[in-house]
C-alpha positions as CSV (number, residue, x, y, z in Angstrom):
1,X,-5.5,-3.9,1.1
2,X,-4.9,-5.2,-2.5
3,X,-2.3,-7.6,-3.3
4,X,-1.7,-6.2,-6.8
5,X,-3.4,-3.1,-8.3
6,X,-3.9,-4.3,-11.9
7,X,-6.6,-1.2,-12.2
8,X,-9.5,-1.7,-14.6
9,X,-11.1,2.3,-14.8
10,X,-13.7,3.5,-17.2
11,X,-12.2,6.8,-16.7
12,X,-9.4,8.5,-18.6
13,X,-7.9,11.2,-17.0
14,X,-4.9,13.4,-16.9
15,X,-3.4,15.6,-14.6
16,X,-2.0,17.8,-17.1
17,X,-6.1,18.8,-17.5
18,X,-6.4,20.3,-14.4
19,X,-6.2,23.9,-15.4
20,X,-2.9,23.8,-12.7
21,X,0.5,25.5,-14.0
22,X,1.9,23.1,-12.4
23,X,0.3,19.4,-13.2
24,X,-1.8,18.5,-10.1
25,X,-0.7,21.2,-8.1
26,X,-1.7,25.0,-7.7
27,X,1.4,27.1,-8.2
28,X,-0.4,29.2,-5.3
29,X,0.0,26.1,-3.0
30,X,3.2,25.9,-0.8
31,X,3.8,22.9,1.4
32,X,5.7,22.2,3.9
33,X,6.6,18.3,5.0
34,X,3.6,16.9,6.2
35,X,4.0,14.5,9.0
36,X,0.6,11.9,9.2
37,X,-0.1,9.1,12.0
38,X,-0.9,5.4,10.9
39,X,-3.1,3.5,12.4
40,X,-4.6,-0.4,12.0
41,X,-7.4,-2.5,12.4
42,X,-10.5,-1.2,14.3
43,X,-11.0,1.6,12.5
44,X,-13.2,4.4,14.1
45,X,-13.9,7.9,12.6
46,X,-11.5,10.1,14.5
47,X,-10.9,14.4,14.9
48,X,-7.6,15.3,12.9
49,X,-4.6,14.2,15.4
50,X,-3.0,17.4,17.2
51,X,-0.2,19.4,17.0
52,X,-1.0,20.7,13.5
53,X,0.8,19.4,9.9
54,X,0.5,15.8,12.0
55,X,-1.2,12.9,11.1
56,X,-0.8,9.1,11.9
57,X,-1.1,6.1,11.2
58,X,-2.4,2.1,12.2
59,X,-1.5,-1.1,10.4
60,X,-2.5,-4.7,10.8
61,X,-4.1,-6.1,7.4
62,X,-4.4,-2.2,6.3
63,X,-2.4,0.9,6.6
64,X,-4.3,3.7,7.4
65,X,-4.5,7.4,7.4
66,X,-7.1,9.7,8.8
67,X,-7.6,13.3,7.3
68,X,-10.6,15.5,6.5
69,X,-12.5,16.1,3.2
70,X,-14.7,19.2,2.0
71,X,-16.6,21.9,3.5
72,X,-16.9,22.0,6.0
73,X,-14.6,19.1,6.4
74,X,-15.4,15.8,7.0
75,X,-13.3,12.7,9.1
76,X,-12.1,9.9,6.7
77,X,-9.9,6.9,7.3
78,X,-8.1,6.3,4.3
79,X,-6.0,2.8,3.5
80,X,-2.6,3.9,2.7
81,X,-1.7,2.5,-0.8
82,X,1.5,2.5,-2.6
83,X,0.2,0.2,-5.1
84,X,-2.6,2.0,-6.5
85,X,-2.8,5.2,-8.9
86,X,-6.5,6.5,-8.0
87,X,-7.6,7.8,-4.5
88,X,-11.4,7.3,-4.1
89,X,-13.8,7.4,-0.7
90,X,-17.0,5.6,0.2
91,X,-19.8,8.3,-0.8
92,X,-23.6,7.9,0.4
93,X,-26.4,10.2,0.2
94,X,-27.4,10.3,4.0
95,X,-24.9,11.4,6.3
96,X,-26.2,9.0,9.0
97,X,-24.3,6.2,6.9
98,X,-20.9,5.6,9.0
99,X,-17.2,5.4,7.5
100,X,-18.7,7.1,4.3
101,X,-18.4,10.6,2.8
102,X,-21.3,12.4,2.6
103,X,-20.8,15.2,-1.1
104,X,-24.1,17.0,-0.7
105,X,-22.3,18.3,2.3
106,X,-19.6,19.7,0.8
107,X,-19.7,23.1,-0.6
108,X,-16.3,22.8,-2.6
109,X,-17.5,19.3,-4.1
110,X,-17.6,18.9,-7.5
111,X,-18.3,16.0,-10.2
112,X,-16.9,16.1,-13.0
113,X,-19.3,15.8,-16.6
114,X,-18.0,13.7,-19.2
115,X,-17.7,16.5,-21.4
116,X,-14.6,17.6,-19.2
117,X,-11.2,16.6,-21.3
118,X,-10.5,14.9,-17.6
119,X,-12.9,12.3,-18.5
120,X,-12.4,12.3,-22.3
121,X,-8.9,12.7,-22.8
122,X,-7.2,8.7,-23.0
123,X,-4.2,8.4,-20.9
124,X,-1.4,5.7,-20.8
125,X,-2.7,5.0,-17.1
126,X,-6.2,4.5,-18.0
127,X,-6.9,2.4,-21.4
128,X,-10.5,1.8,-20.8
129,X,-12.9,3.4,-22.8
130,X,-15.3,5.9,-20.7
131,X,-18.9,5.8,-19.7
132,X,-21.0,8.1,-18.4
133,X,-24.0,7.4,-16.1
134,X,-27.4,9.3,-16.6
135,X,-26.8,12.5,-15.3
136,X,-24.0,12.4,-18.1
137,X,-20.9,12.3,-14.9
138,X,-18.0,10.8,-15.4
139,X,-18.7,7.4,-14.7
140,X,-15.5,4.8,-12.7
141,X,-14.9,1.2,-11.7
142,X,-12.0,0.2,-10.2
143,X,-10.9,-3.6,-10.4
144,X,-8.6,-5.1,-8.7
145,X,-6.7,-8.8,-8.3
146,X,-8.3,-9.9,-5.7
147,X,-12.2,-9.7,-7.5
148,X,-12.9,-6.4,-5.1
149,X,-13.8,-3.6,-7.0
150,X,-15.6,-0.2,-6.4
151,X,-18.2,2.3,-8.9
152,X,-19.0,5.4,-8.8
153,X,-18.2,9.0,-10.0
154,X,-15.1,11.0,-11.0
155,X,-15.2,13.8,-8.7
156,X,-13.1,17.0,-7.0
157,X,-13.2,18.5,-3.5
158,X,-10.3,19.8,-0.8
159,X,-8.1,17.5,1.2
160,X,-7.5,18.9,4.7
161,X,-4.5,18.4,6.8
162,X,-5.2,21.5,8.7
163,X,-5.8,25.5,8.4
164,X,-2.6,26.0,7.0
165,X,-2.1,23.0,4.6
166,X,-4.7,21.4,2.2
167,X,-5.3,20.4,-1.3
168,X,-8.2,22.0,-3.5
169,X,-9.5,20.8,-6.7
170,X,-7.5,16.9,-5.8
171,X,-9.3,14.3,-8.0
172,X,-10.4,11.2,-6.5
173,X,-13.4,8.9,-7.2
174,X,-16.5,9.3,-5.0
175,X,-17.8,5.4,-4.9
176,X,-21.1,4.9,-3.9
177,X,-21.1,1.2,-4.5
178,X,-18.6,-2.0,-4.4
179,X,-17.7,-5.9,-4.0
180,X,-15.4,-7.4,-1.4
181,X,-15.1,-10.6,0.4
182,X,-12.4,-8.4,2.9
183,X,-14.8,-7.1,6.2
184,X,-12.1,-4.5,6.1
185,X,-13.2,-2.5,3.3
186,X,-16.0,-2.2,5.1
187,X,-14.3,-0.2,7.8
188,X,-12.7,2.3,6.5
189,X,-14.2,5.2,4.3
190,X,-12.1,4.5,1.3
191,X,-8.2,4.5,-0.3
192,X,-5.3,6.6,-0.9
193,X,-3.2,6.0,-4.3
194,X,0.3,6.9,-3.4
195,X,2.1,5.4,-7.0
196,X,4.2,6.8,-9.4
197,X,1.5,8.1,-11.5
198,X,-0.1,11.6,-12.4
199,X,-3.4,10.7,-10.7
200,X,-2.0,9.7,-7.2
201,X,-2.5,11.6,-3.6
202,X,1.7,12.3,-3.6
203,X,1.4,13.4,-7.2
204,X,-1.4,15.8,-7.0
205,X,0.1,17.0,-4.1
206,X,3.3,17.7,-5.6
207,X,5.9,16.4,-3.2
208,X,9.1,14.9,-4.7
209,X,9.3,12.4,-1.9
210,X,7.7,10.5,1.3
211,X,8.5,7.9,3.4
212,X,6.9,6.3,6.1
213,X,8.1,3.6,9.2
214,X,5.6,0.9,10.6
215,X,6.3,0.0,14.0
216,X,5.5,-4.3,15.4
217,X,3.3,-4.4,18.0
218,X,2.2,-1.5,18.9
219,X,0.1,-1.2,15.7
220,X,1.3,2.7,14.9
221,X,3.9,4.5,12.8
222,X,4.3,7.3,11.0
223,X,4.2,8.9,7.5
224,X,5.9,11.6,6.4
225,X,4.9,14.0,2.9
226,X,8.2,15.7,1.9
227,X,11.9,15.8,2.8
228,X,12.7,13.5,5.9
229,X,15.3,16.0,7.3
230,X,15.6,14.5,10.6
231,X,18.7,14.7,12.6
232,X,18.3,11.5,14.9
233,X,17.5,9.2,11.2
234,X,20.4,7.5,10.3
235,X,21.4,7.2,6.4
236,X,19.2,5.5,4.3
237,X,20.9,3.0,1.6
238,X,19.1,3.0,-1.9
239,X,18.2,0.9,-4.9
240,X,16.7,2.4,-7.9
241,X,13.3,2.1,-9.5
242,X,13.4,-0.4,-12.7
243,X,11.6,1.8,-15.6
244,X,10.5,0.5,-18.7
245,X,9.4,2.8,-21.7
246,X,7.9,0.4,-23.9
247,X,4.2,-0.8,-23.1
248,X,4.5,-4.2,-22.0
249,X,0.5,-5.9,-21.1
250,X,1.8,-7.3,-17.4
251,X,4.4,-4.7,-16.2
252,X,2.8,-1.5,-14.0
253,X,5.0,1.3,-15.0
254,X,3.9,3.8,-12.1
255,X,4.4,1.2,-9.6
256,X,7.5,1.0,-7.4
257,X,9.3,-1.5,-9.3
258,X,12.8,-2.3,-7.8
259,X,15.3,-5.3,-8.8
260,X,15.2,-8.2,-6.6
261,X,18.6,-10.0,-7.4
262,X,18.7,-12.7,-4.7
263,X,17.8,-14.6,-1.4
264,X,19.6,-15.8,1.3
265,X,18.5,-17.8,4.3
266,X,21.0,-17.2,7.1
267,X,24.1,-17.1,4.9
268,X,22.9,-20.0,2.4
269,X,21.7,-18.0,-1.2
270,X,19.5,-20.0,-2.6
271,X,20.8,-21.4,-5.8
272,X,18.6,-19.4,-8.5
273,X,20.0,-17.7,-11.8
274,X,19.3,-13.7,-10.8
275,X,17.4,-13.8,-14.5
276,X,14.7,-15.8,-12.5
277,X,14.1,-12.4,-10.8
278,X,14.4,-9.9,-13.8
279,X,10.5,-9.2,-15.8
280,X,10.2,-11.6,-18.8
281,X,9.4,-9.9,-22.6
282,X,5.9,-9.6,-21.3
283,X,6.6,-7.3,-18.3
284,X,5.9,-10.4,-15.8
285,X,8.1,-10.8,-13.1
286,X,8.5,-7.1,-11.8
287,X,8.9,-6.9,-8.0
288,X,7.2,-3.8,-6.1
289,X,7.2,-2.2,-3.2
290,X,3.9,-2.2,-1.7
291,X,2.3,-1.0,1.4
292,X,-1.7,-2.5,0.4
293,X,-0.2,-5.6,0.8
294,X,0.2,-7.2,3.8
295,X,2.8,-9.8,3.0
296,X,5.3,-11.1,0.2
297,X,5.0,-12.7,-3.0
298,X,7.2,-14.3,-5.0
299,X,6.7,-16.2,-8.3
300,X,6.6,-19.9,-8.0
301,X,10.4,-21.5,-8.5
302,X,11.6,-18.9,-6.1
303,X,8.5,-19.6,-3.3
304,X,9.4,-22.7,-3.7
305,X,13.1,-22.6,-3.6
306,X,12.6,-20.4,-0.1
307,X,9.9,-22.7,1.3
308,X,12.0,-25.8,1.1
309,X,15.1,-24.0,2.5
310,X,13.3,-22.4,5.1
311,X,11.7,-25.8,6.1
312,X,15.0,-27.2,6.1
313,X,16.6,-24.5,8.5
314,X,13.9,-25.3,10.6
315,X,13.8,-28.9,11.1
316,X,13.7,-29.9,14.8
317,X,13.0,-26.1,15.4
318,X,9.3,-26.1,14.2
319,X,6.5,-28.8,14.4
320,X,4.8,-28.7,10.6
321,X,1.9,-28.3,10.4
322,X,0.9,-31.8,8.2
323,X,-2.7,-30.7,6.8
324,X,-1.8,-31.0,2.7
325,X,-5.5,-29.7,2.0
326,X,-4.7,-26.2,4.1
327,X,-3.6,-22.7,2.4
328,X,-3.3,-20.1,4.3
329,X,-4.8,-16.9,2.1
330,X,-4.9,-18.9,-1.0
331,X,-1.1,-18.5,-1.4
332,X,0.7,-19.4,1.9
333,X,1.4,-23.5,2.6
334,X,4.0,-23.6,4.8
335,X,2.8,-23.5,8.1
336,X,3.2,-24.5,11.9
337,X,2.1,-25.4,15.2
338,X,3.4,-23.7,17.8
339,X,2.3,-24.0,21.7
340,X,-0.3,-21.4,23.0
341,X,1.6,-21.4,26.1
342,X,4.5,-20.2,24.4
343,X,5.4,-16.2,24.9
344,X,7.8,-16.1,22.3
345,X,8.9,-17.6,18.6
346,X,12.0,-20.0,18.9
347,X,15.1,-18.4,17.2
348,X,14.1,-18.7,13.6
349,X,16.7,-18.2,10.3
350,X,16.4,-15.2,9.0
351,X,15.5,-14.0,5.6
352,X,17.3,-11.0,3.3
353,X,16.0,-10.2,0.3
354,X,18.7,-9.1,-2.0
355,X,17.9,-5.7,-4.2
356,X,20.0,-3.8,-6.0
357,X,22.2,-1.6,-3.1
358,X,20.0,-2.7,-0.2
359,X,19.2,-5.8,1.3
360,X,16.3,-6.3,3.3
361,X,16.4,-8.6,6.4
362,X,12.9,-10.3,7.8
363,X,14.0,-12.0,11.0
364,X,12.1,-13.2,14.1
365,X,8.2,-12.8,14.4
366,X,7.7,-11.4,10.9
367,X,8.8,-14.6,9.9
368,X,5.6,-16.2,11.1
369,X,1.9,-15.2,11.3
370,X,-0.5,-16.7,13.7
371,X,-3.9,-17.8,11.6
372,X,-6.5,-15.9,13.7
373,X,-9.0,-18.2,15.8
374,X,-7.2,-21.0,14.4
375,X,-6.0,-24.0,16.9
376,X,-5.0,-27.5,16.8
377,X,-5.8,-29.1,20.7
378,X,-3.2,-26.7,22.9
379,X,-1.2,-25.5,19.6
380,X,-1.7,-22.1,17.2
381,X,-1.3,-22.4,13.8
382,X,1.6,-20.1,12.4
383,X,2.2,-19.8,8.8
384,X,5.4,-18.5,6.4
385,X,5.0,-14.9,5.8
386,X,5.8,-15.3,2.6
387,X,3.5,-16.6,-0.3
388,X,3.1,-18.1,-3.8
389,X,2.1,-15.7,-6.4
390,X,1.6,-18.3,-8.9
391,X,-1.4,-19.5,-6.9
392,X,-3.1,-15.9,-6.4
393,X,-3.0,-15.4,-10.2
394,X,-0.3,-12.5,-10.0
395,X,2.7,-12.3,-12.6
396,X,4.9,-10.4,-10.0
397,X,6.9,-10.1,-7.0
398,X,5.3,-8.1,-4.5
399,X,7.2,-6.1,-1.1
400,X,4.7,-6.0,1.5
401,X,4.1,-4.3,4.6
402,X,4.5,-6.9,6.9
403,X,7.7,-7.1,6.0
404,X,8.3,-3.4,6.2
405,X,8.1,-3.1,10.0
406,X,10.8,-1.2,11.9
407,X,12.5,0.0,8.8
408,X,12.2,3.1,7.9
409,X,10.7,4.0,4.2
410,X,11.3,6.5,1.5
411,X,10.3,6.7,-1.7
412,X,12.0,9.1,-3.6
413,X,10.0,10.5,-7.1
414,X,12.6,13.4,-7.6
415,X,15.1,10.5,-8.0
416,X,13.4,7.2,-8.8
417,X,14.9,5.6,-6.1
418,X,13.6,3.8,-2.8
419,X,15.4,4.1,0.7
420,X,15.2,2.5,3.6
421,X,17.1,1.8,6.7
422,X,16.4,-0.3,9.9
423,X,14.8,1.6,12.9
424,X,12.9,1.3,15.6
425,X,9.4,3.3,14.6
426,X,8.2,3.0,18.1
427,X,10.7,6.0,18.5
428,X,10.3,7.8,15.9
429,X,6.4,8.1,16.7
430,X,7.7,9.5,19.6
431,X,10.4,11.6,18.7
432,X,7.8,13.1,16.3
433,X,5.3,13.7,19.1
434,X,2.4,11.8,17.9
435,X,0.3,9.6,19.6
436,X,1.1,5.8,20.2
């Protein structure tokens, strides 16, 4: 949903304050692994998926998730967000509004006063200075990159999965107001941090791992809260989180930061010093793993570097699309036309990006992205699915989920590592008996 999560709070919090033995989880709670649906696009409010412990997912421009909140418990739809610390929901005072939570009718809901050392206490993750609004309640905005951002109150309440498995007392902010140019924030009920940090939904929930696969076309996958320990799931290959203990102002120490060491376009590396990849004195230059982005982003030199190979490969392959005033997105300039009568993409080079351990390969129709309601006479216009940072504002390298589909994803906290593996995630929907 976000493209980078620089966070700007007013609210200074720490999981350590939640009067948990354990931080951000009951001692009295005992999960098992969760498995969750994902869904995408047209978002509708929807009953909790059956059997039980199951959820799933959509994708398309968001990853989503759809669970219950309070009591009794309410339907939410939930943008699944590795890039982002704080979960928070869409809160209104009439429960006739749609895609919003409704507290007042909640029985386990509860805001939290700025006298709480939750509000008070300052936190690495949370620099801001607090405020409080006039019924003295912890008062929250949320910034992000891309000039959306969301207000309202720090509050608790119970996250349901089903009878057997939910989360009382989770913090997350209850928003009851917000900017965005995106129509689809506006259609689902709010977001769920999955980060490295001691705020996040994985955190509080106290799982040492998840993972999660997005399938291609059929706009579903799945996401799985705990150990993956399925027999038909081939070994994953791994590369290490980066982790920086000094403060530095652009690097985002509970992201999933990774080490990008190289590209290669069908066999041809492009000819880069691997230093261009590694984060500069300031932090910049750090390259996550994130599922609220869509696509990829790569600092400028190596954008450019991959755009003029990839153009290369493609001569007498693809018909450029000559328009020097049109960006797709702000950040994505190479683009195409390609017949509407076509069924298929040509054979296209494909792309690996070269981390630590792992590579990952982009090949075929994640290569390209069809502007929607976009045409040139009988011709679509397809674009490069992968983008210049430098023009969005963003110091960083950023893994989206685009580029994640039919692989399979873990992100391991007990071991500061991310693993992933090719697979077809049609099948493991299935194989996990959820719905497509």
């Amino acid at each position: 949903m976000k493209f980078f999560h620089l966070l700007v709070a007013q609210l200074l919090i720490s999981c350590t304050l939640l009067m948990h033995p354990n931080p951000c989880l009951s001692s009295k709670q005992q999960f098992s692994p969760l498995i969750l649906p994902l869904k995408a696009k047209q978002i509708s409010s929807q009953s909790i998926p059956k059997p039980p412990n199951k959820l799933s997912f959509h994708h398309n421009v968001s990853l989503t998730v759809s669970l219950a909140v309070g009591s009794p418990p309410q339907q939410v739809t939930m943008v699944l967000d590795t890039g982002s610390e704080l979960s928070w929901l869409h809160c209104k005072k009439t429960p006739t509004t749609p895609l919003t939570f409704t507290p007042q009718l909640s029985t386990s809901y509860r805001p939290i006063p700025c006298s709480s050392p939750t509000c008070t206490t300052r936190t690495r993750d949370f620099t801001v200075p607090v405020s409080c609004d006039p019924k003295k309640l912890c008062h929250a905005i949320l910034s992000y990159a891309d000039a959306s951002s969301v207000e309202g109150n720090l509050a608790s309440d119970i996250y349901r999965f089903d009878s057997s498995n939910n989360l009382p007392g989770m913090v997350f902010g209850c928003m009851d107001s917000g900017s965005s140019s995106n129509p689809e924030d506006s259609r689902t009920t709010g977001l769920l941090g999955m980060n490295r940090g001691s705020l996040s939904f994985v955190s509080q929930m106290g799982f040492p791992k998840f993972s999660y696969c997005i399938s291609g076309r059929d706009s579903s996958g799945v996401l799985l809260l705990g150990e993956a320990d399925l027999p038909w799931l081939k070994a994953l290959n791994y590369t290490p989180l980066i982790k920086i203990s000094t403060p530095l102002p652009y690097f985002d120490r509970v992201a999933y930061t990774v080490q990008l060491e190289g590209i290669r376009v069908s066999g041809r590396v492009l000819p880069l010093p691997k230093s261009i990849y590694e984060p500069d004195h300031t932090g910049a230059g750090q390259t996550m793993v994130d599922s609220g982005t869509q696509f990829t982003f790569l600092l400028g030199p190596v954008y450019t570097a991959l755009k003029n190979e990839f153009f290369s490969q493609t001569k007498g392959i693809l018909r450029p699309y000559d328009d020097p005033n049109f960006v797709f997105q702000g950040a994505m300039d190479l683009c195409y036309r390609v017949e509407l009568s076509r069924r298929v993409l040509p054979v296209l080079p494909s792309v690996n990006l070269m981390f630590h351990g792992v590579e990952m390969s982009v090949s075929g129709e994640k290569l390209l992205y069809r502007v929607p309601g976009m045409t040139r006479g009988s011709d679509g216009i397809y674009c490069f699915t992968f983008g210049n940072s430098d023009l969005l504002g963003v110091e960083a390298y950023v893994i989206g989920h685009h580029h994640q589909q039919n692989m399979w994803m873990e992100f391991d906290l007990a071991k500061s590592r991310v693993g992933l593996a090719e697979f077809r995630c049609d099948l493991a929907t299935q194989k996990l008996g959820l719905p497509l």
